[in-house]
N, C-alpha and C positions, 0 to 999 in steps of 0.2 A: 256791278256784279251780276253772275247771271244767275237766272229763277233758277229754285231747285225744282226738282222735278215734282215734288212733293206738292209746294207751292201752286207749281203751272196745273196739275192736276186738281188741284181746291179752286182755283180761281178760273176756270169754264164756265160755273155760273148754271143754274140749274135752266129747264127746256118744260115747255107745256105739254099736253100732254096728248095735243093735239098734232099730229102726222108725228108722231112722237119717231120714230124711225127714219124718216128721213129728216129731221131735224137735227138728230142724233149725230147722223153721218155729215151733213152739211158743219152742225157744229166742229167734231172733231178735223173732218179735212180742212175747215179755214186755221183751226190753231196747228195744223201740222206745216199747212202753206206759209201762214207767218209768223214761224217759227214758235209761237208760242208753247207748243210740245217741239222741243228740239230733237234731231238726229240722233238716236238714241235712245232717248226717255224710255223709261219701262212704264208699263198702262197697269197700275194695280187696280183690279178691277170692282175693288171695295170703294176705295177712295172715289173711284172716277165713278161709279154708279151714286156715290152719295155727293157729289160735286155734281151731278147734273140732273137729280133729284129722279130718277129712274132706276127701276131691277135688274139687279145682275142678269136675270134672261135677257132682257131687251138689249141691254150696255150688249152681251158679249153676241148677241144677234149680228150685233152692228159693228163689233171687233172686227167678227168673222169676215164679212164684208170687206171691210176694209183693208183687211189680210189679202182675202179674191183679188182684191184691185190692185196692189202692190205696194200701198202707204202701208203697212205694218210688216211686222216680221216676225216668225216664230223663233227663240232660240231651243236648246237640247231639251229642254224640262218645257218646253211647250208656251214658257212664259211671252207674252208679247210687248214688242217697242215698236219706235218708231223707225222707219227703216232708214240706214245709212246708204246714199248712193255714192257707186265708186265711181269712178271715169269710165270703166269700162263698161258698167250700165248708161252711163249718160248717152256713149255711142250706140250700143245698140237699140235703146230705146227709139233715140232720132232716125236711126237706119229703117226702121219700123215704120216708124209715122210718117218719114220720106215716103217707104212703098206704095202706105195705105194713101196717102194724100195726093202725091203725084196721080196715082188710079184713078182717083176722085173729078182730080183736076181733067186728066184725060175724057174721060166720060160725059162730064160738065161740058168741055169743048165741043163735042159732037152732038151738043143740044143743036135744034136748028134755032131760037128763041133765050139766048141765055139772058136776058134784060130781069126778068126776076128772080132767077139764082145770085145775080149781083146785087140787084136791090137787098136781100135777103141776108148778102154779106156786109152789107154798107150799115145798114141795121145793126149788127152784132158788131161791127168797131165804132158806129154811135156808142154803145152799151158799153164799149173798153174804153170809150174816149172819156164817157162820161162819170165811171166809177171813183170814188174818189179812194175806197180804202182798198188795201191790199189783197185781201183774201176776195172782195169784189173782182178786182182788176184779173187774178188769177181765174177765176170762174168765168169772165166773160172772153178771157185769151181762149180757152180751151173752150168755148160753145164756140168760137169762131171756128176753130177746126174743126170741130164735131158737126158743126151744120155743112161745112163745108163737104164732108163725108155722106152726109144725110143727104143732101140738094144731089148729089151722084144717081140718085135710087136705084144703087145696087146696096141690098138690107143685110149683106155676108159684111160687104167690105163698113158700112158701118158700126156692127155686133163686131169687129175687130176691132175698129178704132175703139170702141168703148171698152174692149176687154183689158187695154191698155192704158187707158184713159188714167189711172190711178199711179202709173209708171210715168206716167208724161208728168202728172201735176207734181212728183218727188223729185224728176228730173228739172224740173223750171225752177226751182224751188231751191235747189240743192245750192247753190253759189251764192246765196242770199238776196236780199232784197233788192239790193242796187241792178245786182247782176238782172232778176230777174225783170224787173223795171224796166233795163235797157233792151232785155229781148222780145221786150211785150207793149214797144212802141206802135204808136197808128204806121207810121211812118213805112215800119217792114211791113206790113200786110197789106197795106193802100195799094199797092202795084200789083200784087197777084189780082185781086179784083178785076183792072181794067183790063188786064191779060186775058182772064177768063171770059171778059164780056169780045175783047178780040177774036177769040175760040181758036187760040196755037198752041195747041198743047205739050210741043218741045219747048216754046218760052217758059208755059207754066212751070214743065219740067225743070228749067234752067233755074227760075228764079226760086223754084221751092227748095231745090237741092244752095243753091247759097243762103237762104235763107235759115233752113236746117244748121248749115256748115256755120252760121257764123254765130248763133247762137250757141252751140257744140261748143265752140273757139272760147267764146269768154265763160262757159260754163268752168272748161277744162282748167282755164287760166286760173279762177278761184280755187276748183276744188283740190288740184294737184299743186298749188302753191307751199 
Protein backbone atom coordinates (compact mmCIF):
# COMPACT_ATOMS: atom_id res chain seq x y z
CA UNK A 1 0.00 0.00 0.00
CA UNK A 2 1.46 3.21 -0.78
CA UNK A 3 2.77 6.00 2.09
CA UNK A 4 0.39 8.63 2.71
CA UNK A 5 1.61 11.76 2.21
CA UNK A 6 1.25 12.57 5.71
CA UNK A 7 3.35 9.55 6.70
CA UNK A 8 6.26 10.24 3.81
CA UNK A 9 6.29 13.82 5.31
CA UNK A 10 6.81 12.61 9.35
CA UNK A 11 9.16 10.07 8.27
CA UNK A 12 12.48 12.45 6.61
CA UNK A 13 13.81 12.25 9.93
CA UNK A 14 15.15 15.47 11.36
CA UNK A 15 18.94 17.18 9.80
CA UNK A 16 21.75 19.05 12.07
CA UNK A 17 22.06 21.93 12.30
CA UNK A 18 25.06 22.04 10.62
CA UNK A 19 25.17 23.35 6.60
CA UNK A 20 21.55 23.17 7.70
CA UNK A 21 20.46 24.41 4.05
CA UNK A 22 22.00 22.53 1.98
CA UNK A 23 21.32 19.57 3.96
CA UNK A 24 17.82 20.53 3.81
CA UNK A 25 17.83 20.66 -0.07
CA UNK A 26 20.12 17.38 -0.41
CA UNK A 27 17.59 15.87 1.96
CA UNK A 28 14.40 16.76 0.21
CA UNK A 29 15.71 16.03 -3.64
CA UNK A 30 16.88 12.46 -2.65
CA UNK A 31 13.12 11.63 -1.28
CA UNK A 32 11.74 13.26 -4.33
CA UNK A 33 14.39 11.26 -6.54
CA UNK A 34 13.24 7.99 -4.77
CA UNK A 35 10.14 8.49 -4.63
CA UNK A 36 9.77 8.71 -1.13
CA UNK A 37 7.66 12.21 -1.72
CA UNK A 38 5.68 10.94 -4.63
CA UNK A 39 4.47 13.12 -7.74
CA UNK A 40 2.17 15.02 -6.39
CA UNK A 41 2.63 15.07 -2.55
CA UNK A 42 1.57 18.37 -1.19
CA UNK A 43 4.72 19.85 1.32
CA UNK A 44 2.78 21.14 4.49
CA UNK A 45 5.14 23.13 5.77
CA UNK A 46 4.30 22.71 9.44
CA UNK A 47 4.61 18.94 9.28
CA UNK A 48 7.74 18.91 7.03
CA UNK A 49 9.51 21.78 9.31
CA UNK A 50 8.79 19.68 12.35
CA UNK A 51 9.79 16.34 10.60
CA UNK A 52 13.03 17.72 9.96
CA UNK A 53 13.51 19.49 13.10
CA UNK A 54 14.06 23.10 11.54
CA UNK A 55 11.90 26.72 11.04
CA UNK A 56 9.60 27.29 8.81
CA UNK A 57 12.02 30.35 7.40
CA UNK A 58 14.79 27.94 6.72
CA UNK A 59 12.13 24.83 5.49
CA UNK A 60 10.56 27.42 3.03
CA UNK A 61 14.12 29.16 2.16
CA UNK A 62 14.79 25.78 0.82
CA UNK A 63 11.03 25.23 -0.67
CA UNK A 64 11.78 28.27 -2.67
CA UNK A 65 14.80 26.63 -4.12
CA UNK A 66 13.65 23.86 -5.02
CA UNK A 67 10.61 25.47 -6.71
CA UNK A 68 13.77 27.70 -8.87
CA UNK A 69 15.02 24.34 -9.85
CA UNK A 70 11.85 22.75 -11.10
CA UNK A 71 11.24 19.71 -8.35
CA UNK A 72 8.27 21.63 -6.89
CA UNK A 73 5.38 23.33 -8.12
CA UNK A 74 3.17 26.06 -7.05
CA UNK A 75 -0.70 25.48 -7.55
CA UNK A 76 -3.49 28.66 -7.57
CA UNK A 77 -3.34 29.35 -3.66
CA UNK A 78 0.32 29.20 -3.78
CA UNK A 79 0.40 25.80 -1.95
CA UNK A 80 3.35 23.52 -3.00
CA UNK A 81 3.87 19.75 -4.21
CA UNK A 82 5.89 17.74 -5.83
CA UNK A 83 6.05 18.28 -9.35
CA UNK A 84 4.29 15.87 -11.82
CA UNK A 85 6.25 15.52 -15.28
CA UNK A 86 4.41 15.08 -18.47
CA UNK A 87 5.97 13.57 -21.70
CA UNK A 88 6.07 16.72 -22.94
CA UNK A 89 8.35 18.08 -20.32
CA UNK A 90 10.41 14.88 -20.52
CA UNK A 91 11.27 16.00 -24.25
CA UNK A 92 11.95 19.26 -23.80
CA UNK A 93 13.89 19.04 -20.97
CA UNK A 94 16.39 16.21 -22.86
CA UNK A 95 16.20 18.61 -26.15
CA UNK A 96 17.94 21.11 -23.52
CA UNK A 97 20.50 19.11 -22.02
CA UNK A 98 21.19 17.61 -25.74
CA UNK A 99 22.03 21.57 -26.67
CA UNK A 100 23.84 22.26 -23.59
CA UNK A 101 25.95 18.93 -23.47
CA UNK A 102 26.53 18.48 -27.17
CA UNK A 103 28.24 22.30 -26.78
CA UNK A 104 30.16 20.98 -24.04
CA UNK A 105 31.26 18.09 -25.86
CA UNK A 106 32.15 20.24 -28.77
CA UNK A 107 34.46 22.49 -26.84
CA UNK A 108 35.99 19.55 -24.93
CA UNK A 109 37.06 18.21 -28.54
CA UNK A 110 38.96 21.26 -29.54
CA UNK A 111 41.02 20.90 -26.25
CA UNK A 112 44.62 20.15 -27.75
CA UNK A 113 45.18 17.88 -24.36
CA UNK A 114 41.87 16.17 -23.46
CA UNK A 115 43.63 13.16 -21.20
CA UNK A 116 42.40 14.99 -18.05
CA UNK A 117 38.92 16.10 -19.02
CA UNK A 118 38.42 12.21 -19.47
CA UNK A 119 40.28 11.31 -16.41
CA UNK A 120 37.92 13.71 -14.62
CA UNK A 121 34.97 11.82 -16.37
CA UNK A 122 36.12 8.26 -15.51
CA UNK A 123 36.23 9.46 -11.95
CA UNK A 124 32.51 10.54 -11.74
CA UNK A 125 31.28 6.97 -13.28
CA UNK A 126 33.86 5.28 -10.66
CA UNK A 127 31.22 7.49 -8.23
CA UNK A 128 27.98 5.92 -10.25
CA UNK A 129 29.54 2.71 -10.59
CA UNK A 130 30.09 2.61 -7.10
CA UNK A 131 26.98 4.13 -5.28
CA UNK A 132 24.98 1.67 -4.04
CA UNK A 133 21.55 3.43 -3.07
CA UNK A 134 19.32 5.28 -5.23
CA UNK A 135 19.28 8.80 -4.54
CA UNK A 136 23.33 8.19 -4.62
CA UNK A 137 23.14 6.73 -7.99
CA UNK A 138 21.00 9.76 -9.19
CA UNK A 139 23.36 12.55 -7.73
CA UNK A 140 26.45 10.96 -9.27
CA UNK A 141 24.48 10.43 -13.03
CA UNK A 142 23.79 14.08 -12.94
CA UNK A 143 27.64 15.43 -11.65
CA UNK A 144 28.61 13.39 -14.48
CA UNK A 145 26.87 15.79 -16.76
CA UNK A 146 27.30 18.71 -14.87
CA UNK A 147 31.24 18.17 -14.95
CA UNK A 148 30.92 17.38 -18.21
CA UNK A 149 29.62 20.92 -18.79
CA UNK A 150 32.00 22.46 -16.23
CA UNK A 151 35.34 20.59 -17.93
CA UNK A 152 33.82 22.81 -21.28
CA UNK A 153 35.13 26.25 -19.41
CA UNK A 154 32.55 28.00 -20.95
CA UNK A 155 30.76 29.41 -17.24
CA UNK A 156 27.35 30.62 -19.42
CA UNK A 157 26.89 27.23 -20.86
CA UNK A 158 27.49 25.60 -17.29
CA UNK A 159 24.99 28.32 -15.14
CA UNK A 160 22.46 26.77 -17.88
CA UNK A 161 23.03 23.23 -17.25
CA UNK A 162 22.64 24.10 -13.63
CA UNK A 163 19.51 26.15 -14.09
CA UNK A 164 18.03 23.11 -15.29
CA UNK A 165 19.55 20.65 -13.30
CA UNK A 166 16.53 20.28 -11.02
CA UNK A 167 14.25 19.62 -14.48
CA UNK A 168 16.74 16.79 -15.31
CA UNK A 169 16.65 15.14 -11.84
CA UNK A 170 12.29 15.17 -12.02
CA UNK A 171 12.85 13.96 -15.55
CA UNK A 172 15.16 10.78 -14.78
CA UNK A 173 13.26 10.15 -12.04
CA UNK A 174 9.82 10.32 -13.53
CA UNK A 175 9.37 6.53 -14.97
CA UNK A 176 10.47 5.18 -11.73
CA UNK A 177 13.27 3.25 -10.51
CA UNK A 178 13.93 0.55 -12.84
CA UNK A 179 13.45 3.01 -15.62
CA UNK A 180 15.73 5.19 -14.06
CA UNK A 181 18.40 2.53 -13.26
CA UNK A 182 18.49 1.42 -16.80
CA UNK A 183 19.27 5.06 -18.08
CA UNK A 184 21.90 5.49 -15.53
CA UNK A 185 24.02 2.44 -16.73
CA UNK A 186 28.15 2.74 -16.68
CA UNK A 187 27.64 1.26 -19.91
CA UNK A 188 25.79 4.43 -21.78
CA UNK A 189 28.18 6.93 -20.67
CA UNK A 190 31.68 4.72 -21.02
CA UNK A 191 31.72 5.62 -24.91
CA UNK A 192 31.12 9.27 -24.90
CA UNK A 193 34.29 9.38 -22.77
CA UNK A 194 36.60 7.53 -25.17
CA UNK A 195 34.94 9.81 -27.87
CA UNK A 196 35.90 12.90 -26.23
CA UNK A 197 39.39 11.71 -25.61
CA UNK A 198 39.22 10.86 -29.70
CA UNK A 199 38.27 14.85 -29.91
CA UNK A 200 35.27 14.14 -32.99
CA UNK A 201 32.88 16.10 -32.03
CA UNK A 202 30.14 14.99 -34.68
CA UNK A 203 30.72 11.40 -32.95
CA UNK A 204 30.14 13.07 -29.74
CA UNK A 205 27.21 14.62 -31.26
CA UNK A 206 25.86 11.42 -32.67
CA UNK A 207 26.25 9.47 -29.59
CA UNK A 208 24.84 12.19 -27.06
CA UNK A 209 21.85 12.62 -29.39
CA UNK A 210 21.01 8.54 -29.14
CA UNK A 211 21.80 8.54 -25.98
CA UNK A 212 19.26 11.40 -24.98
CA UNK A 213 16.89 9.69 -27.54
CA UNK A 214 16.81 6.50 -25.90
CA UNK A 215 16.51 7.38 -22.46
CA UNK A 216 13.52 9.83 -23.79
CA UNK A 217 12.24 6.29 -25.34
CA UNK A 218 11.82 4.20 -22.11
CA UNK A 219 11.05 7.38 -20.20
CA UNK A 220 7.98 7.95 -22.63
CA UNK A 221 7.20 4.13 -22.45
CA UNK A 222 6.52 4.26 -18.62
CA UNK A 223 5.02 7.52 -18.18
CA UNK A 224 2.45 7.57 -21.05
CA UNK A 225 1.62 3.78 -20.48
Amino acid sequence: MPTSPSSALRGLGSVSRNTLREQILTRLRDAVSSGELAPGTHLGEIELADSLGVSRGTLREALRHLQQEGLLAADSRGRLSVRVVSAADIREIFDVRYALESLACEEICAFDDRSDAASVLRERLDTLNAAEEFAARVRADLAFHETLCELSGNATLLQSWQRVAGLARAALTSGGLDVAVANMSIDRHMPLVDILVEGDPDAARRFLRGHMDAAVERLLDRVEA
